[in-house]
N, C-alpha and C positions, 0 to 999 in steps of 0.2 A: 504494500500500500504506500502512496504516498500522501505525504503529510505535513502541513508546512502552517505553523500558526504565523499570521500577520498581527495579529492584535491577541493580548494578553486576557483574552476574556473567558469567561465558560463558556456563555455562549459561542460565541466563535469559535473555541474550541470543540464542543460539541457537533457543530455545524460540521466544522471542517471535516470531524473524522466521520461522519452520518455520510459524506458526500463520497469522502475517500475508499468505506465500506461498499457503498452501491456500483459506487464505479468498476472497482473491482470484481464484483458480483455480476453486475452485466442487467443487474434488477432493483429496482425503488422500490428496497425493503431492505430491514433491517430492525435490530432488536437493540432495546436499552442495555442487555448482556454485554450487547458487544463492542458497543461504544465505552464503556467503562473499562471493558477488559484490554482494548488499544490503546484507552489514557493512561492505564496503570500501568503497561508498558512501555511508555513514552514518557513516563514519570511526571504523571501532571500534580499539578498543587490542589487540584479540586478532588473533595473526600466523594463517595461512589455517591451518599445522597446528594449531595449537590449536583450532582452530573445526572442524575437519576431522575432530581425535580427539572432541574433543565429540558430532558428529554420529554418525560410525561405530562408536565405541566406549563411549566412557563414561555416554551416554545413549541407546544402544539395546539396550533388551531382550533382543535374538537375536545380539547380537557376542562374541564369547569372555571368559570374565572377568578380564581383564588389569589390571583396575584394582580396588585397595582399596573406593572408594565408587564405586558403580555406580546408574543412574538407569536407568526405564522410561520415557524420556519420545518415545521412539522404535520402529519397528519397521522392518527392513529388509524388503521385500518383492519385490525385486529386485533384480539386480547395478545398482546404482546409484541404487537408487529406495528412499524411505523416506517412513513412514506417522507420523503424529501420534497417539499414543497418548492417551486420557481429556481431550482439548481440549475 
């Protein structure tokens, strides 16, 4: 995979590696699992919940709106499976 953070953020980090996973795969899909388990590999500063609410809440589209600033950078499209939105 390739992986390359421009900006120091979770999100954008999350972003990056959701996109770097798909691309690979060849398919827009992808699992919370697996994005955490490529940060922890790549030794990110952000602990699994933060990368976790990232994924499932605060930048996807169809999660409840529990948070102040909220991002479309996600789509859940199954119990566990989430889709890359305008990549």
């Amino acid at each position: 995979m390739i992986f390359v953070i421009k900006e120091s953020n979770c999100r954008d980090e999350v972003r990056a590696v959701a996109i770097s996973i798909i691309t690979e795969k060849g398919k827009n899909v992808f699992t919370v699992n697996e994005v955490i388990s490529y940060l922890k590999n790549r030794g990110t500063n952000y602990s699994e919940n933060t990368i976790r609410t990232h994924v499932t809440s605060r930048c996807c589209k169809n999660a409840p709106k529990n948070h102040g600033t909220r991002y479309e950078d996600f789509e859940r499209i199954s119990r566990g499976y989430y889709k890359v939105l305008g990549n």
